[in-house]
N, C-alpha and C positions, 0 to 999 in steps of 0.2 A: 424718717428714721432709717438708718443705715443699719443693717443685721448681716453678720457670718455667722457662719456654723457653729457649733460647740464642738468643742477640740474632741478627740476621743480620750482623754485625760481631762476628761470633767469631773469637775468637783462637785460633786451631786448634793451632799450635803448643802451647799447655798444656793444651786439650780433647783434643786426641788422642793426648797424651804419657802417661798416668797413667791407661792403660785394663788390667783386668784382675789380671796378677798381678802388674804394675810399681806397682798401685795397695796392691794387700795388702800386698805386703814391701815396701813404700817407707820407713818404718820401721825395722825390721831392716837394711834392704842402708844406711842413713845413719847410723844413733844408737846402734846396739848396740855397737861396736868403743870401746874408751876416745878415740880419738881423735873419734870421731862426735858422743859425751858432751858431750866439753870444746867444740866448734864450737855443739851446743846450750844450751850454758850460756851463751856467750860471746853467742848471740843473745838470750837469756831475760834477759839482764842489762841489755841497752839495750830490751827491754820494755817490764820492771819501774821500768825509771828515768822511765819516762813516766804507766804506772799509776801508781806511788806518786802523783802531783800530783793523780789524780783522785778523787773521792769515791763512797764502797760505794754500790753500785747504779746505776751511771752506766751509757749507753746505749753497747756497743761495738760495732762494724762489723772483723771483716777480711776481707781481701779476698785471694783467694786462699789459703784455708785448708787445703790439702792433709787428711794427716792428723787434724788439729787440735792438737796440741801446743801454739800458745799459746793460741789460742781455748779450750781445757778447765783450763788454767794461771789466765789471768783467770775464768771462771766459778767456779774453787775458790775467789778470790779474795773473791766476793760483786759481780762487775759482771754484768750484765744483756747477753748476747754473742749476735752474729748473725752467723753465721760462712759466707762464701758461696767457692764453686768454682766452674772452669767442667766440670769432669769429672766425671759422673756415680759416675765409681766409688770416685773420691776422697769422693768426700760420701756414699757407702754405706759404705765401712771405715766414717769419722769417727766415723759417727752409732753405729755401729755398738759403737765402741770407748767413746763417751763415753753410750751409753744409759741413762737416769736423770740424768741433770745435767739438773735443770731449768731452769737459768735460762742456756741454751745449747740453740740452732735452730741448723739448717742449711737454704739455701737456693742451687740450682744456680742459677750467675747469672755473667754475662762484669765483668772487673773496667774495665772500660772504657765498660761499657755499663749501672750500677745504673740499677736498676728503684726506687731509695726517690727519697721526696722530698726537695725539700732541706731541706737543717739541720735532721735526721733523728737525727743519734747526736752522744754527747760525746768518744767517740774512735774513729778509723779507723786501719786501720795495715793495711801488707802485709809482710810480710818473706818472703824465697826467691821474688818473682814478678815483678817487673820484668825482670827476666835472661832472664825465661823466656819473654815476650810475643813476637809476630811481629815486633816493628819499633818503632827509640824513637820512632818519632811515636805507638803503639798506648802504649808503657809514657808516656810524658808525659799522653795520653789521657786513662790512668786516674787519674795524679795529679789532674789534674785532677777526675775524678768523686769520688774521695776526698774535695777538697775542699769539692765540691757538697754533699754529703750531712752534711759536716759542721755544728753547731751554732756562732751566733757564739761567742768563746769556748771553742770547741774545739779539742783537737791533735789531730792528725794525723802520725804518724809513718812515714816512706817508707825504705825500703831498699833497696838497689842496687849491683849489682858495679861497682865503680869506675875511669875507663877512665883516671884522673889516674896510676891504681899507676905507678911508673917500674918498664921492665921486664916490665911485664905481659905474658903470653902473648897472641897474635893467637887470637880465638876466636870461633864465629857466635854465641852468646849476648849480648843488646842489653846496652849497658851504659853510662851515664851518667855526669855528674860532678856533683860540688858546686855547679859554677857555671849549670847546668843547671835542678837544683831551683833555686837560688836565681832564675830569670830566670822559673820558675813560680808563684815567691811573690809577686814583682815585681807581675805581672799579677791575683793570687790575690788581692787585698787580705788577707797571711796576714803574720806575723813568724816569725824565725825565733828558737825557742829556745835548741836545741843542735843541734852535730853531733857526732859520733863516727864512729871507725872499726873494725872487729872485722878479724881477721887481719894484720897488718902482715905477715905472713911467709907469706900465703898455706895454701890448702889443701892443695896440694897436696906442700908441706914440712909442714905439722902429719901427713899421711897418711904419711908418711915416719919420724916419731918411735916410740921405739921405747916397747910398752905402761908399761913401767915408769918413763919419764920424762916421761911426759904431764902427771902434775899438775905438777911443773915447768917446762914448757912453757906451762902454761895459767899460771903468774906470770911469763913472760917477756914471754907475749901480751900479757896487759892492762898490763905496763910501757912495753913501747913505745907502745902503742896510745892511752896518755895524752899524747905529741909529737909522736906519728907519724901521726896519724887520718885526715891529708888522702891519704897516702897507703897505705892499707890496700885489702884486696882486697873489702872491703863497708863502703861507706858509710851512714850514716842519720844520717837529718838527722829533727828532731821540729819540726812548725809550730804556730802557734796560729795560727787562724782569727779576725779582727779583726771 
């Protein structure tokens, strides 16, 4: 395992969130429950819709890789993956868990502060980490560095709790909109490919579903979620890098 320093612009917030044993069962207490499953699919599947357009062996960056669940997904894949955290313990399970995948590193590293050069990888992506930064001007930050680092011609795909949900519960976790990234593409000289939305009905009614109607639920989700997307509880929007 490959480690640098933390930036002195760490985001303390997800460096000192995910120390210890909240880092080993981080796993288990999310994806084990059928309900947990179906939330990881539903995020695997606006992935895979962005992998599919790239080609075997392409250069990946995520950012904010917790356990690694997509970061070991794409390396099965056959792409070429650099998978960075800002928490030390998070990137000790990861490696841990993904030991022998070759063509998949880890490196401690703030997602606001990369350490690569630019136009560095053919895809970057973060999902589960914007939310979870000190503050939106720290999560814009990093969209930005995301974009740094990306290749001309490369996507970029950002995810984010979405503050447009009508309805939404008031919460400290940062959270973004649509119109947001798009004023970041603006400036980014980047197009925007798609957007999408995952949960139109929220997490906290999918955790409410009882185990035996979940796969049921999971075709209610992606129904709505093909009219509903602007309004869903996680946005993700995919860019290409001009």
């Amino acid at each position: 395992m490959n480690e640098t320093p933390v930036s002195h612009a760490e985001n303390t917030s997800v460096a000192t969130a995910y120390r210890g044993r909240v880092a080993r069962d981080y796993d288990e207490a999310r994806f084990e429950t059928p309900q947990g499953r179906l939330f990881s699919e539903l995020e695997l599947q606006q992935l895979n819709h962005a992998a599919r357009r790239l080609e075997r062996g392409a250069r990946v960056l995520e950012v904010g890789c917790g356990t690694a669940r997509f970061s070991a997904s794409l390396a099965r894949q056959g792409f070429d993956v650099v998978a960075t955290d800002p928490s030390a313990d998070m990137i000790e399970v990861a490696a841990g868990k993904c030991a022998g995948t070759e063509t998949l590193r880890f490196e401690r590293m703030e997602g606001g502060d990369l350490s690569f050069p630019n136009e560095a990888f053919d895809f970057v992506f973060a999902i589960r980490v914007t939310n979870q930064t000190e503050s939106e001007e720290y999560a814009l930050r990093m969209i930005r560095e995301m974009i740094r680092v990306a290749k001309r011609g490369a996507l970029i795909l950002v995810e984010f709790v979405n503050r447009q949900r009508p309805l939404g519960k008031r919460a400290r976790s940062v959270r973004l909109s649509f119109g947001q990234i798009g004023r970041v593409v603006q400036d980014s000289d980047c197009s925007v490919v798609s957007r999408h939305g995952v949960l139109v009905f929220s997490q906290s009614v999918l955790d409410r579903v009882p185990d035996v109607l979940v796969p049921w639920w999971g075709r209610v989700e992606r129904l709505a979620a093909r009219g509903f997307w602007p309004w869903a509880s996680r946005g993700y929007v995919l860019l290409r890098k001009r």
